[in-house]
N, C-alpha and C positions, 0 to 999 in steps of 0.2 A: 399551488402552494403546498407545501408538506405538513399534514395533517398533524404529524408526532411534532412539529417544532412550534407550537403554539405555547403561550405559558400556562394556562388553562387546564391542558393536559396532567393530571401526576405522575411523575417521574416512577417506569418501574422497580420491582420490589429483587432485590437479589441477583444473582444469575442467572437465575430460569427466566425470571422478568425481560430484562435487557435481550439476551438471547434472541426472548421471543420477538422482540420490536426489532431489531436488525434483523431477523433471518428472514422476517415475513415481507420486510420493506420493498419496495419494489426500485431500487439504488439507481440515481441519475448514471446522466455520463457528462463526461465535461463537455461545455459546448464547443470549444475548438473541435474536439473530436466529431462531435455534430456535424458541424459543418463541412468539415471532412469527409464525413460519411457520404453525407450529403450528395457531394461529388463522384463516386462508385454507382456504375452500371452495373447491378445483378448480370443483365442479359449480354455484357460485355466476356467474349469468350478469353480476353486476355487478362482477366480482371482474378488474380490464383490465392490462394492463405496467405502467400507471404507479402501482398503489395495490402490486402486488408490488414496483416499484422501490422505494418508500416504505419497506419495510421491509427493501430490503437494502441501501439507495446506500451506509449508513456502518459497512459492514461490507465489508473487504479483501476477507476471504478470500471470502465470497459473489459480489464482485466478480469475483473472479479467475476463480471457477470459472464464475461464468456467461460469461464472455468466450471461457474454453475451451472450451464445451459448443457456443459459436457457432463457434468454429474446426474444432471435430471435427463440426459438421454438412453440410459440404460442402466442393466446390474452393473456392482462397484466394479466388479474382477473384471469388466470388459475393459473399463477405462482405468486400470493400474497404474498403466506405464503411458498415459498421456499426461506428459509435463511440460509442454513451450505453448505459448499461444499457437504456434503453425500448427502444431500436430493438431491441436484441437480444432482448429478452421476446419482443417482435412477432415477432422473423424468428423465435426457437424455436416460439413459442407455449406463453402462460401457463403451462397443465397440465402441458407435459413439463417445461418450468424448474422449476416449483414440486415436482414431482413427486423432480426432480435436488440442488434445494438440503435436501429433505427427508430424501434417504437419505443425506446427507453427518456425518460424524462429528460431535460439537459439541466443542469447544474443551475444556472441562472432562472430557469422555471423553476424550478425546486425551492431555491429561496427567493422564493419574490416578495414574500412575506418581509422580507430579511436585509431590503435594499441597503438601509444604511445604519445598518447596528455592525457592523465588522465583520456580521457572519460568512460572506463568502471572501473576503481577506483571512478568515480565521483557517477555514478548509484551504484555502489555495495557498497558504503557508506551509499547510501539512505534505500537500501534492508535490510541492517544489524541493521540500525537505527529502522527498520521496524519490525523485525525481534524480537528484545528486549523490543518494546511496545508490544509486540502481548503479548511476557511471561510474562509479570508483568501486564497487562490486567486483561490475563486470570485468573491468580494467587491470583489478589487482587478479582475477579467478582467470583472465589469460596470463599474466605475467608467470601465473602459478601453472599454469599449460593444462588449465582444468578440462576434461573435456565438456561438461557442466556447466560453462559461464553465462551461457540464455537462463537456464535456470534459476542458478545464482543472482543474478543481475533480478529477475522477475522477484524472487524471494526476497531481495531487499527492498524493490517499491513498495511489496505489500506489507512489509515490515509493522506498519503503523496504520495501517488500514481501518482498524476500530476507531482509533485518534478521529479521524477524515469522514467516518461517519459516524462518528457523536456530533461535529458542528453540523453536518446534514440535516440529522435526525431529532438532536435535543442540544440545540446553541444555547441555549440560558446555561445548562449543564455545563460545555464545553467552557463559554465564558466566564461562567465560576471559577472552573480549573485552572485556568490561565491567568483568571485574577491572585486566586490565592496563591500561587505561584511568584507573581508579581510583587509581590506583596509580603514574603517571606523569604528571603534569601537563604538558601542551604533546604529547601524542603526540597522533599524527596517527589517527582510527578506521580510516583504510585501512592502516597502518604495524601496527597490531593486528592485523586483520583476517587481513593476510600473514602475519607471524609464527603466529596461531593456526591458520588454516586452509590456507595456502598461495596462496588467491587474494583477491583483493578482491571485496564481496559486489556491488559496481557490476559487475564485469566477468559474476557471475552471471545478477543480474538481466537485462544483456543478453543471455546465450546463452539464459534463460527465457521472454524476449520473442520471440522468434526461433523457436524451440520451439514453443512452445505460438499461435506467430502470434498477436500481441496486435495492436488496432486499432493503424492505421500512427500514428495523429496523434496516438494515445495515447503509443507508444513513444519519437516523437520527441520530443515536450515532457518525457517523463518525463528522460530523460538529460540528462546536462548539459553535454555536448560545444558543442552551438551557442548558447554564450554572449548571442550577439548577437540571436538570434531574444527577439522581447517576449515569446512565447507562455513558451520556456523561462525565460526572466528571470523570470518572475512564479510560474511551478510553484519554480525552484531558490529564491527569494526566499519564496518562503510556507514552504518543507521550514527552512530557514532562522530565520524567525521563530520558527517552533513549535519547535525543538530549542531556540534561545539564552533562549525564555524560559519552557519548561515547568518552570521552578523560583522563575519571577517575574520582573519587568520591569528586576533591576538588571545583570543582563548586559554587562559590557563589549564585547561583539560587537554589542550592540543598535543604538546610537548608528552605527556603522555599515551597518546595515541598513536603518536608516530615511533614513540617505541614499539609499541605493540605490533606497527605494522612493519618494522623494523624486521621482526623475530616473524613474522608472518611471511614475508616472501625474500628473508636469508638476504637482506640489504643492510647499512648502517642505519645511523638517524638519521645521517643529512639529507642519504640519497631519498627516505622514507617521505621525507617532509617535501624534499622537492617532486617526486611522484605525487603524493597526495595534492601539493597546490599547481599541477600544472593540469589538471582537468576544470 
């Protein structure tokens, strides 16, 4: 069970607080992914980064931790320009990745605590949410003939990644947030966020980024400061799609999004809206 998700616990103080209990956690992985692993021969010579990548690209938290395990293998300036899951297999090598995503907690041990309070419906809404920006990412950064779309695509699973480990880490938290949410029509998730935790989970994710040294081209698409960059328009625009319509396509935010996406890859509205709902 996950020590930080107990109610017992007090909830940390500021940014340096939170920070500290994410950076230091030692973050599940999903168990499908588990099981998956599970299945890979280390001593199998046909076994390369990209058939490993296979089994974790749609999986965050695998994500994440392999990006860490490249930042904790050397100085920063070695690891600049490693940006895709492959590359980083390659710079770890298979066996000790495989070896790292192996001894990693699974999801379902993590909240064992947690069987039937929502908690892991609460995270695996986030993953899925995550899941659907990543394809309509990738999808629109080829239309766009990016050569960047692994990237891109990676940059919007992790989009929300603080979200997916606060229900991990601190679900009374999370479930707060979602209540007050619930419970307020028109409030804003950062205006919750504050009130529950004291900071916003964006301002998190960037001190985690930072931390934990995430690929630079990752970070910067992830955030949503540079408006004007296509790369971030198209990650903030897919994080977008996937929240306004993971309950269906009648969304009145939709109609405005498909403008945007509209002016994003030089189509009308019709065509926008039928690209976005044919993934």
């Amino acid at each position: 069970m996950n020590p930080n998700s107990t109610p017992f616990t007090p909830a940390p103080t500021g940014l340096a607080g939170w920070t500290r209990l994410f950076a230091d956690a030692n973050l599940p992985i999903l168990t499908e992914t588990a099981s998956a692993l599970a299945e890979l021969d280390p001593d199998d010579d046909r076994l390369d980064a990209h058939q490993l990548v296979l089994t974790i690209h749609r999986d965050p938290f695998a994500a994440l931790k392999t990006y860490r395990a490249v930042a904790g293998a050397g100085p920063p300036r070695e690891f600049n320009d490693i940006e895709t899951l492959t590359a980083s297999a390659v710079m770890l090598g298979v066996p000790r990745l495989l070896t790292a995503l192996r001894d990693a907690p699974t999801l379902d041990d993590y909240l064992a605590g947690h069987a039937a309070d929502g908690t892991r419906d609460g995270v695996m809404r986030v993953v899925d949410r995550a899941r659907r920006a990543a394809d309509f990412a990738y999808d629109w950064a080829l239309r766009r003939q990016d050569l960047d779309a692994e990237v891109i695509a990676m940059a919007a699973l992790l989009h929300d990644f603080a979200e997916m480990l606060l229900w991990c880490l601190r679900p009374n938290e999370a479930r707060a947030i979602q209540h007050a949410l619930a419970a307020t029509p028109g409030l804003r998730s950062a205006e919750a966020q504050r009130a529950v935790l004291g900071i916003e989970l964006n301002e998190l994710e960037s001190a985690l980024m930072r931390r934990w040294r995430l690929p630079e081209l990752i970070t910067l698409i992830t955030q949503d400061h540079d408006v004007a960059h296509v790369r971030v328009r198209n990650v903030r625009l897919a994080v977008a799609v996937a929240r306004h319509s993971s309950e269906g396509w009648q969304n009145p935010a939709l109609p405005d999004d498909f403008a945007e996406l509209a002016d994003l890859l030089h189509v009308n509205a019709g065509q926008a809206r039928h690209i976005a709902m044919s993934l």
